[in-house]
N, C-alpha and C positions, 0 to 999 in steps of 0.2 A: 652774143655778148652777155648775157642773162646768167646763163650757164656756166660761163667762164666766172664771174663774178663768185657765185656759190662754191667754185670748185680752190676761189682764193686761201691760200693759207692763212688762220686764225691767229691775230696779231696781240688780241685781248678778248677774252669771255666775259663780256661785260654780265652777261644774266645766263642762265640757261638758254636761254632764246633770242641772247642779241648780242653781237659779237662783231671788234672792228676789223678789218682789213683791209690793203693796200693793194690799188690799180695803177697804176705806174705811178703819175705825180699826184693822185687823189687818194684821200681817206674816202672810205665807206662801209656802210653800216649794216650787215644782213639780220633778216629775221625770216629764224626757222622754227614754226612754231607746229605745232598740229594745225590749228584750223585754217595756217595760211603762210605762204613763204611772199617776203619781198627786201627788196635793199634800197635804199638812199647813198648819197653823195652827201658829204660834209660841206663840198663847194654848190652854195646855192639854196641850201636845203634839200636837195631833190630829188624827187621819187623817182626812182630807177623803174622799177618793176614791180609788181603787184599780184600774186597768185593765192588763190585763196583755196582753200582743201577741193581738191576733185574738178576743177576749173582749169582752161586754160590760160596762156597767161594773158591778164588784160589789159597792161601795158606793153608800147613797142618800145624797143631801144634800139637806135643802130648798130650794126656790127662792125660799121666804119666809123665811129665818133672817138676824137681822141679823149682820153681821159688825163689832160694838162691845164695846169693852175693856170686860170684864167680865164679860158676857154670853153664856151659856153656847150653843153653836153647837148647831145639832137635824141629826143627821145624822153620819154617818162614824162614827168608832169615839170617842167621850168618855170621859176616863179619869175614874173616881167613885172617888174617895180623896180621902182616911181615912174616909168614910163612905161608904155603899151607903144608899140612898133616904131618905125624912125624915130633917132631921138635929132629934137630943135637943133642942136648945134653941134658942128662938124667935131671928128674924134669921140662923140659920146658914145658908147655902145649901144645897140640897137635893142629893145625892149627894154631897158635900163640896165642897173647893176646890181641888183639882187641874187641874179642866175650866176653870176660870176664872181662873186665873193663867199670863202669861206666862213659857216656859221656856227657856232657853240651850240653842241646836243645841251639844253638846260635840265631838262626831266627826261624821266621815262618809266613805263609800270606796264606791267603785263595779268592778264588773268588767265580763263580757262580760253577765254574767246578771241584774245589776240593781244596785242601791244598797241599803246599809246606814246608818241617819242613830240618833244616840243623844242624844239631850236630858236634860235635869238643872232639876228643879228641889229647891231648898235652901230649909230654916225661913230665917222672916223676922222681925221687927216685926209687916209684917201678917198671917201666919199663926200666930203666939204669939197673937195678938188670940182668934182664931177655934178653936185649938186648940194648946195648952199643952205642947209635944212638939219638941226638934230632929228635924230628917230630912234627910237627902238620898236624891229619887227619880229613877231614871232609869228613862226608856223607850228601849227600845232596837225600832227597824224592821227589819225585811231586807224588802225589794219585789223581788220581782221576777215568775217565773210562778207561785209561791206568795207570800202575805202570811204573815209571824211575825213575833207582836208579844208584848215582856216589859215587865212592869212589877219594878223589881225597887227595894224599900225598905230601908236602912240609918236604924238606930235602935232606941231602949227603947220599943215601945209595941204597942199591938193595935190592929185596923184592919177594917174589912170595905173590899169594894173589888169594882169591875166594871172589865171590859171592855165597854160598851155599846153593842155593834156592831149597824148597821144596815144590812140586807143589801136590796139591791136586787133588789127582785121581777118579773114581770109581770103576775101578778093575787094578791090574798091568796087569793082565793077559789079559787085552786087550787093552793094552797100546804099542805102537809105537813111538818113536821118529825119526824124519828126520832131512836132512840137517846137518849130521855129520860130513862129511867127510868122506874118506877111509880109513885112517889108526890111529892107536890107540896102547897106550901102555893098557895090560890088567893087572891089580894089582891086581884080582883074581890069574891068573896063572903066578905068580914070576916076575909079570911088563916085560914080553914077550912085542915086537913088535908083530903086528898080522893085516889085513884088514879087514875090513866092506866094501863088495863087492859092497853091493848098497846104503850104508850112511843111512842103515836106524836102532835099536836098537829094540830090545824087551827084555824083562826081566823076562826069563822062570826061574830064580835062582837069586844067591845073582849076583850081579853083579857092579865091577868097574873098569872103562876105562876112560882116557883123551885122550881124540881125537886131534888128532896133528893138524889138516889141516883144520878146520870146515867150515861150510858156515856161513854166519854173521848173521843168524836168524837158528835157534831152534824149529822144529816142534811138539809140543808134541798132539799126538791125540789118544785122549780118547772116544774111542768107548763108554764105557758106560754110562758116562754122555753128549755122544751127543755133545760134542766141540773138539775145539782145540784148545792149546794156545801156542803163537809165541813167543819165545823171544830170543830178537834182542840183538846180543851181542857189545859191543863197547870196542875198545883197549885193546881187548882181544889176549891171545894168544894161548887158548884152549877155549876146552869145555869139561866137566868133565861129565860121566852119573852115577849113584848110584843106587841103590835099594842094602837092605841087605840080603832078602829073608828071608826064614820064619827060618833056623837054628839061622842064626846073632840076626835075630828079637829078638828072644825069649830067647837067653842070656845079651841084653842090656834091663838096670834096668829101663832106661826112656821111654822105648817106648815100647807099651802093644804089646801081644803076636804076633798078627796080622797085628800088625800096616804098616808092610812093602805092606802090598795090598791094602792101598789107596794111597801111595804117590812114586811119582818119583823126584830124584834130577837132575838137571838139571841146573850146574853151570856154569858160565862165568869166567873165571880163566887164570892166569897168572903163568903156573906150573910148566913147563918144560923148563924153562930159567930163569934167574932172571932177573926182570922189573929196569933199571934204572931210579933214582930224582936224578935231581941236582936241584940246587939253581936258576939256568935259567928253566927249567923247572921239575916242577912235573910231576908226575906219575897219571894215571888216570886209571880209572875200571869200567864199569857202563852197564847195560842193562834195557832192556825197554821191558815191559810184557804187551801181550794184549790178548783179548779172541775175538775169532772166533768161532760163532755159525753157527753150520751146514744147 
């Protein structure tokens, strides 16, 4: 899907290095720069892919996700606002409506080292529908040999909220995450409290847990592509870990049979409390991705 993306015909040369193009019902955004290629979606804000000069790529995207208005993309980084997972009442969309609304590119600037692109989205009609609240949200990017990403909210309200990043693996099965913390609600078995003796994760089955207590950086290390990669969480209040395993895998329509054996999620989240904005101050969400070669 990645590939496909880059090989899209160029719709607008917005810069030398950032240019729009069209996936069936979605706009999105590539950036082909020296020190780093990657693309967003206009729907959601959302970071497709992430490659940074001489790296493989460190986001996953599926190669079964439809790319149609509305419809929430499986893959790259999905922003889950104003809610984090079920939403309280029947017909709401599941992680909220952020991931599934088109947003305005507001800025953008580039140097030697890469691009920075800032998106906006603002209450509507159809977000009064769905949740009763003014806001304006922006996400703001920097790409380049590091990935940092803020989510930053103006307004009266409370919120929980992910970063729900999906980090491209080589096998799960030899995949490890540190720097979790010790203790963890399990949402596989009936959202139990439970410990992580030594803060460290594997992923022998489907598995999902938000870790109460985290450290501020996120080890994910990948044995089989020979890295690691760190990511640094900010104003955060958890850390989230995912994989579906292979049963889940192969009942959801967007993601091919197997797809759970290259990618681990690995979000920065706001879950287990709700985040307050006021008017004096916003609410903020943001982590920073880097790669570590062994």
């Amino acid at each position: 899907m990645i590939n496909k993306i880059f090989a899209l015909p160029v719709i607008e040369q917005i810069t030398p290095v950032l240019s729009r193009r069209q996936l069936d019902e979605l706009e999105v955004l590539v950036v082909d720069h020296p020190q780093v290629k990657a693309s967003f979606a206009l729907q959601g804000a959302h970071l497709l892919s992430w490659k940074p000069n001489g790296e493989e790529e460190v986001l996953w995207l599926s190669n079964n996700t439809p790319f149609k208005t509305g419809v929430a993309l499986r893959g790259g980084v999905p922003i889950c606002w104003p809610w984090f997972g079920p939403a309280t009442q029947q017909g709401l969309p599941s992680h909220g409506f952020a991931r599934n609304l088109p947003w305005t590119l507001k800025a953008h600037n580039e140097d030697d080292n890469g691009v920075v692109l800032t998106f906006e989205l603002q209450s509507s009609a159809e977000t009064r529908q769905l949740w009763p609240h003014e806001f304006c949200l922006l996400a703001r990017f920097k790409v380049g040999a590091t990935c940092e990403m803020e989510l930053e909210a103006h307004g009266e309200f409370e919120t929980t909220s992910a970063l729900h990043t999906y980090f491209n693996v080589g096998d799960i099965a030899a995949v490890k995450v540190s720097g979790l913390g010790d203790r963890l609600i399990d949402k596989v078995n009936d959202a139990k409290e439970d410990v992580l003796a030594d803060g460290i994760q594997t992923f022998p089955d489907r598995t999902d847990r938000v870790y109460l207590n985290p450290q501020a950086c996120s080890v994910i290390h990948d044995d089989a592509l020979n890295r690691n990669i760190n990511v640094i969480h900010h104003h955060h209040l958890n850390v989230v870990g995912w994989n579906p395993g292979p049963a889940l895998s192969i009942s959801m329509g967007d993601m091919p049979d197997d797809g759970y054996k290259t990618f681990v999620c690995v979000e920065t989240a706001y879950a287990t409390e709700p985040q307050k904005t006021t008017a004096e101050k916003p609410s903020r969400l943001a982590q920073t991705i880097q790669v570590a070669k062994r």
